[in-house]
N, C-alpha and C positions, 0 to 999 in steps of 0.2 A: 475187253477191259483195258487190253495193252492198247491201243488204238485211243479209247476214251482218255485216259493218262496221256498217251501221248500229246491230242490235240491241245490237255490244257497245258502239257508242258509250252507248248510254242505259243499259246496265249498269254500265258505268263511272261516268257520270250518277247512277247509283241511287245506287251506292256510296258516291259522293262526300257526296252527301245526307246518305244515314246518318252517314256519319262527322262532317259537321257539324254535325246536333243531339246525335248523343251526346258533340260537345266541347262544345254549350253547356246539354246537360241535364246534365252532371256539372261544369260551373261552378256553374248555379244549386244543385244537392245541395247542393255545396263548401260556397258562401255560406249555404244554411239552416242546414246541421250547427254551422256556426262558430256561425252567431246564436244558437242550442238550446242550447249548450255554454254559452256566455257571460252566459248567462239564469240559470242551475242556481240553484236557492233553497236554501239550505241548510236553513231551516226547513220547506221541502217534503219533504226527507229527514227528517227528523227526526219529521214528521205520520207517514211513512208508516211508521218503527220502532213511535212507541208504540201505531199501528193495530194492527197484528201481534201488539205486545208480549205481549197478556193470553191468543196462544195459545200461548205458552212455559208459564204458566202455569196454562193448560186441560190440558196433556196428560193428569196423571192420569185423566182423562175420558178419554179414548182407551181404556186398560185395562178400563174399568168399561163403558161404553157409546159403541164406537166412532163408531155411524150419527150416534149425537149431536155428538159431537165434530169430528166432520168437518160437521154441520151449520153448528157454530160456527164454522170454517174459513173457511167460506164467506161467513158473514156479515162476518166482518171482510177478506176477499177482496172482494167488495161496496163496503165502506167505503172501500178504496184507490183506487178510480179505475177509468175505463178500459182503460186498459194491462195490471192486474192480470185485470179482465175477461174479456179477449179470451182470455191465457195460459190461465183455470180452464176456457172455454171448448173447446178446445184439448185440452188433457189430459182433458175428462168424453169424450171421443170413442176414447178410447185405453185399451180394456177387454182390451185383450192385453197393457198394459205397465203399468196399476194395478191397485187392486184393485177390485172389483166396485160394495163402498160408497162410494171415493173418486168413482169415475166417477156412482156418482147422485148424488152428493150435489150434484157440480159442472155436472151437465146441467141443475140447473132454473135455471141463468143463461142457456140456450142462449132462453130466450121471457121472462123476468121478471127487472129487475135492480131493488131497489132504490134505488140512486143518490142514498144520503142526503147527499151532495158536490153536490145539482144540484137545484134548486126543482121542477124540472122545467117542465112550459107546458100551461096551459086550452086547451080548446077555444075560449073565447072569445077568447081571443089568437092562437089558429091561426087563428080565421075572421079576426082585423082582420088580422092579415098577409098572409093569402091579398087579402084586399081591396084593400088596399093597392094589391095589383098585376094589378088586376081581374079577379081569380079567385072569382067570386061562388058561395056553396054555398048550397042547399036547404036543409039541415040537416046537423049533425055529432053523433056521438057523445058525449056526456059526458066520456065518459072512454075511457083511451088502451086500442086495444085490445092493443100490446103496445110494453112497456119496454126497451130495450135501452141498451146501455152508452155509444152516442153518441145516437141519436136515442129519437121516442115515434112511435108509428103511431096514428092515428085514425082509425076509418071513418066516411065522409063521402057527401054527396050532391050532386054539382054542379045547379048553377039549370037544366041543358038535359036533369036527371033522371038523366044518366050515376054508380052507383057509383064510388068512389075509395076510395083509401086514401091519407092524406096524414102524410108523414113528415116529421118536425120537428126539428131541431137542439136536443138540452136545452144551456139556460143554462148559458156558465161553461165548456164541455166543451172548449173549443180552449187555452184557457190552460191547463187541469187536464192536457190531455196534453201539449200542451209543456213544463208542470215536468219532467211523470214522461219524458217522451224525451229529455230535456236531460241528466237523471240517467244514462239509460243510456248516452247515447252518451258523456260522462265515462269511466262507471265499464268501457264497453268497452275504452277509450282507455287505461285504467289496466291492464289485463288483458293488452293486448299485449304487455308485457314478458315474458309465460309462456310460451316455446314453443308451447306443448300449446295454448293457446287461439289463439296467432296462426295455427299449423298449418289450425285450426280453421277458422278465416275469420271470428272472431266480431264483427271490429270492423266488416266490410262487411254481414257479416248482419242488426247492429244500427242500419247505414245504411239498410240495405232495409224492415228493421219500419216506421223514423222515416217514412220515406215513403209506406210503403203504405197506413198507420194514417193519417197527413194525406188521402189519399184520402179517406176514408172520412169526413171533416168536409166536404167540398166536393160539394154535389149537383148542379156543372154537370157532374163528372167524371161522377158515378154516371150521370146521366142518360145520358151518351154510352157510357158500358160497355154501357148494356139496349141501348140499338140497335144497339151491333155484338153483342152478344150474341143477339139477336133474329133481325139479317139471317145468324150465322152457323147459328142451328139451325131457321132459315126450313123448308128445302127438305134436312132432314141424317134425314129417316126414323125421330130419336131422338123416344121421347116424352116431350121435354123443353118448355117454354115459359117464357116472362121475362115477365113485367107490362111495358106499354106505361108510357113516362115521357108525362105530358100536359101536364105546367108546373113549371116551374121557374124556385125566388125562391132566395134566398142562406140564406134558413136552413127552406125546408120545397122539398118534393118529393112532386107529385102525380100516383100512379099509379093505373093500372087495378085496379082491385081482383080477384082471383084470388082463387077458391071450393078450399078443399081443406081438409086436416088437416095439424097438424105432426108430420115427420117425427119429434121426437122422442117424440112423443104414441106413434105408429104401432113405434118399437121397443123401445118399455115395454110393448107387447102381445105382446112374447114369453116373458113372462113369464105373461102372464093373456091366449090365443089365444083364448077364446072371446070377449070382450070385441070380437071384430072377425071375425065368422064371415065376411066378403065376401072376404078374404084367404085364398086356400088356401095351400098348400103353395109350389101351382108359382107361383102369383103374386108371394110375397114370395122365391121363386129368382131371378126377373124382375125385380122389384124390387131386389133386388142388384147384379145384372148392370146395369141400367138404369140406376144412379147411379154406377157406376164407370166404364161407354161413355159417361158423359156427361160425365167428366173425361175420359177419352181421347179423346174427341173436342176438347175444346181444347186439349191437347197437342199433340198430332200431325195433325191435318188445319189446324184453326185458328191456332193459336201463339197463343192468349190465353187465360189461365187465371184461373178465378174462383179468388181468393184465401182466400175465407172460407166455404166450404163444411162448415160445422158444420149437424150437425143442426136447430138453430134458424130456419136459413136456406133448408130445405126442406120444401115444402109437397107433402101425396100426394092429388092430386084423384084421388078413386075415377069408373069408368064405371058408367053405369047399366046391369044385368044384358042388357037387353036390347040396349042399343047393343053390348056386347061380344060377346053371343051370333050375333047379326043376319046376319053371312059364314059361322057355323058349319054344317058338314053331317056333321059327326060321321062323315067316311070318309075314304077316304088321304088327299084335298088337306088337311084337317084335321089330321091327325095330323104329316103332312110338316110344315105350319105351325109347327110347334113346336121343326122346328130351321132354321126359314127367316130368315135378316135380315131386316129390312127395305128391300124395294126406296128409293133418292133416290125422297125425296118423298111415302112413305107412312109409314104404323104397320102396326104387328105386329095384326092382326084381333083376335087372342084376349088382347091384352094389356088390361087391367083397369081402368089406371089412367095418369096423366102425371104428371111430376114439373115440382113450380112453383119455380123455384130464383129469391131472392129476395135484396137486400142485395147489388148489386154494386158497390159504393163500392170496393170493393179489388179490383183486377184486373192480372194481370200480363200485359205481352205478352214472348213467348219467342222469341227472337234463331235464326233459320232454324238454324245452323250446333250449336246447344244442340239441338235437334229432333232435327236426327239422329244425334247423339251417342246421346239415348234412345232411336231408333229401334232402333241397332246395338247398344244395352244389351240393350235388352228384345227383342231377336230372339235372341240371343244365350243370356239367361239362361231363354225359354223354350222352347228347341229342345235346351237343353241345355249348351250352349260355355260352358261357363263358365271356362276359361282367360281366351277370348276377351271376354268381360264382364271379367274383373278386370284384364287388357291395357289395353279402354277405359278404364276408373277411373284406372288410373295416370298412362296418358296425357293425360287432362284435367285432371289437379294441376295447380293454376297456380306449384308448386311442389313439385318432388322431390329438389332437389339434396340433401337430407340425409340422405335415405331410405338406411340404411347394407346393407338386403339388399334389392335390389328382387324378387329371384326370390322371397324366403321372401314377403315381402307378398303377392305377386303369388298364387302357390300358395295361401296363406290364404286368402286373397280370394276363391278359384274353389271352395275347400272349404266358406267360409260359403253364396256359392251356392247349391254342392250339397246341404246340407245342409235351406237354406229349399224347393227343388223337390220333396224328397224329403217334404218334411212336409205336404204337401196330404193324401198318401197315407195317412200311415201317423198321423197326429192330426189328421184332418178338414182342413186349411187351410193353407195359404203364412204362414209365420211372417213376414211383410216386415220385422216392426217388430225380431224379434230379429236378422235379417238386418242392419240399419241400426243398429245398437247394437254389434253384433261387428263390423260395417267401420269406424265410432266409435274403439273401440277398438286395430285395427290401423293406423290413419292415425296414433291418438295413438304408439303404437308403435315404429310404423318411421318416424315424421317426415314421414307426407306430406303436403302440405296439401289443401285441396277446394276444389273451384268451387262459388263459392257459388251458381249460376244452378239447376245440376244438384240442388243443395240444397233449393232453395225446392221443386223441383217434386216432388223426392223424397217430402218432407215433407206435400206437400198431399195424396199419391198415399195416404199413410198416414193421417190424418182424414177420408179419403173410404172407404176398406179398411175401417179402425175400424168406420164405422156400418153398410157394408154387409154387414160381416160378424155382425153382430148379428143379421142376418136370415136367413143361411144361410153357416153355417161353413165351408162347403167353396165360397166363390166362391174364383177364380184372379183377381188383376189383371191381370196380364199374358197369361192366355187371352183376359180378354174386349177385348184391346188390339187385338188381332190383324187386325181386321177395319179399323182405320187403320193399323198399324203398316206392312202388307204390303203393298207396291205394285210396279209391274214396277220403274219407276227403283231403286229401294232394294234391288229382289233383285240385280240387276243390278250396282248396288254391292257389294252384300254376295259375292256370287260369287267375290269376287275376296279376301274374308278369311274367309269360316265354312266348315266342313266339308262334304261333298258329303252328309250325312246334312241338315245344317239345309238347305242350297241344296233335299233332297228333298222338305222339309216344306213351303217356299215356294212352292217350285211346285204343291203340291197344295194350299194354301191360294186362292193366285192365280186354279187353275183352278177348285175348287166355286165361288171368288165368283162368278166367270163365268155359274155355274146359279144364284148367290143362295142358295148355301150357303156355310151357318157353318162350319169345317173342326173347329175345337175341338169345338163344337156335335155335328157328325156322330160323331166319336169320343164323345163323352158316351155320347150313345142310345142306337150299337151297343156302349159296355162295354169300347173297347179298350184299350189301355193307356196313359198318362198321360207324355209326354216325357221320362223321368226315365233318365237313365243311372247307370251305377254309380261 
């Protein structure tokens, strides 16, 4: 009894905690927002119209020679900033919601920006600042070996012979996006007065970008992101890994250097597959699935999610044929292999390759109670409930009082659902993005508002979909969720609101894990049929 009392004393304790950094981390927000507002340059807006300006005036190029056109686009995307950056970044990953030339055009920012707003920094001025703070190197690179829209990367050689790759703050970049976030959080503020946008959430979204985007200027943050990100996929089975942070000054950052190819190099070769014969078929299946369990894995086991998971930001270390071969015996255990998880603490034998996920400067952590919201989403919309998924959504409005028919939204809701489960089948793939455009448009609708927490993660779930679906059209996100989503506590939860059909899926999910089977997986192989009801 004294034990039982005690644990909720410290839970109580915990709570209490939380509750007082989140009233003095949403002071300090308060105070930066004001300062960013109060800043706004009007001549900063005004740089960034006549930037734009001259592709009012390109468009007849569009008619004549689009690829070019939108090359142009780009360049003057380029010339805005940052902030503009990060957005064309973003959208090049989103080949199910543009069009095929827009998305290349905008993927070659995902490795090279360049940054005619920013001098940019020598290697001899990275070696004296490294020096400075006695960070002695062997030798360094010439030149940067990639540009991005805040920092430059050099590879380098420490005096104890260790490779590095050392990242650097370009010049200028912290004032250039405090104009252009000072701008937004204004012209949010001016926006509120719309319904339709405030429904939306867009003034706290545009809270969330201000912040997340300052991250990503501060490399004592980033450095603390890779080691929890490190200690989380330590001992996690996934073949994922983060670069070790080695030193950290106020405007560079020196990491391990990781050996691979960039992912976006690797999904331009589905265009031109012999270009990369190491890759079959079932590898780049695996590879899809790989990078999707590896944002479900910070959803839902961890509650910290890599913010910026664009193609740029991943690197695909291939294995040497032999190292992958090495457990092979080409008879049942082999075959089984191929719909077996990965036991805690291993890799998959036949699996090819690891993924190097890079750039954690932006990182969210996700509030327990938000986790399992999405747990009982996505259990929900892939077992089928999908009343019960558009139930949740409503429910987590942080505002519904306007909503004039809750039943018709709600119905809608469970038909857009049904609609995206049904489309793996019958056009290769889970439609997410058109799924999240038609609930878009029912919120603006029937007046409901959205949480914006549920948002972010929505969002990133769909830039991760994006590229892995480039590799193989028919992955599932939420099949390959399943393997964190399901746990005894959550079924047990859930018992008590999904149908006695989903409660049957779960338990036979539960018990393959039990042998170290995939349950989705096992249905794949034998051919059966796919969760989809009518």
């Amino acid at each position: 009894c004294r034990r039982s009392l005690g644990g909720a004393a410290d839970d109580e304790a915990e709570r209490e905690k939380e509750a007082r950094d989140k009233e003095a981390h949403d002071k300090e927000r308060e105070a930066e927002v004001a300062r960013l507002v109060s800043q706004v340059s009007w001549r900063r807006l005004v740089s960034i119209v006549l930037t734009m300006l001259p592709v009012v005036f390109a468009w007849p190029l569009w008619l004549l020679r689009p690829s070019t056109f939108w090359s142009f686009v780009v360049m003057r995307v380029d010339y805005c900033g940052p902030c503009f950056v990060k957005l064309a970044q973003w959208l090049a990953t989103r080949r199910d919601i543009f069009p095929e030339e827009v998305c290349t055009a905008f993927s070659g920012l995902h490795n090279q920006v360049a940054a005619s707003w920013s001098a940019g920094v020598s290697s001899t001025e990275v070696e004296a600042m490294l020096k400075e703070h006695d960070v002695a190197l062997r030798s360094i690179e010439p030149q940067a070996y990639a540009s991005g829209s805040i920092a430059e990367v050099f590879f380098a050689t420490l005096a104890d012979g260790t490779d590095v790759a050392v990242k650097c703050l370009r010049p200028g970049v912290k004032a250039l996006l405090e104009a252009d976030l000072g701008w937004l959080l204004r012209l949010s503020s001016w926006a509120q007065q719309f319904e339709t946008v405030r429904l939306l959430g867009f003034r706290k979204a545009a809270e969330d970008f201000v912040e997340h985007v300052q991250m990503q200027t501060d490399f004592e943050i980033e450095a603390s992101h890779l080691r929890r990100f490190r200690e989380n996929f330590s001992d996690s089975g996934e073949a994922v890994r983060f670069p070790a942070p080695l030193h950290v000054t106020p405007e560079t950052l020196v990491l391990s250097r990781e050996s691979g190819r960039e992912f976006s190099h690797v999904l331009a070769l589905r265009e031109a597959p012999e270009t990369h014969p190491e890759l079959s078929h079932e590898d780049k299946r695996q590879l899809a699935r790989q990078s999707m369990s590896a944002y479900m894995r910070m959803v839902f086991n961890d509650h910290f999610l890599h913010g910026d998971l664009h193609p740029g930001n991943i690197m695909l270390d291939l294995r040497p044929k032999a190292e992958e071969a090495s457990d092979s015996d080409g008879g049942l255990l082999d075959k089984l292999r191929g719909i077996l998880p990965a036991w805690p603490g291993t890799k998959r034998a036949h699996q090819a390759f690891d993924l190097v996920i890079l750039d954690a400067g932006l990182a969210i952590p996700l509030p327990k109670e938000k986790v399992e919201v999405l747990r009982s989403l996505a259990i929900s919309i892939v077992y089928s409930d999908y009343a019960r998924a558009a139930e949740i959504l409503y429910n987590e409005s942080p505002d519904s009082s306007g909503c004039w028919d809750p039943a018709a939204f709600k119905s809608n809701l469970a038909k857009a659902f049904r609609d995206c489960r049904r489309s793996i089948w019958d056009q290769g793939c889970v439609q997410v993005s058109d799924t999240c455009l038609q609930a878009l448009n029912l919120v603006q609708h029937y007046n409901v508002g959205l949480d914006m927490t549920l948002t972010w993660a929505l969002f990133g779930m769909l830039s991760v979909e994006g590229s892995a679906r480039q590799l193989d059209p028919h992955v599932d996100c939420a099949q390959v969720a399943m393997r964190y989503v399901i746990t005894v506590p959550s079924l047990l939860k859930e018992m008590r609101h999904q149908s006695w059909t989903t409660v049957g899926h779960m338990v036979a999910e539960l018990a393959l894990q039990k042998f170290g089977l995939d349950y989705s997986e096992v249905r794949y192989q034998l051919g059966w049929t796919p969760f989809v009801q009518s």
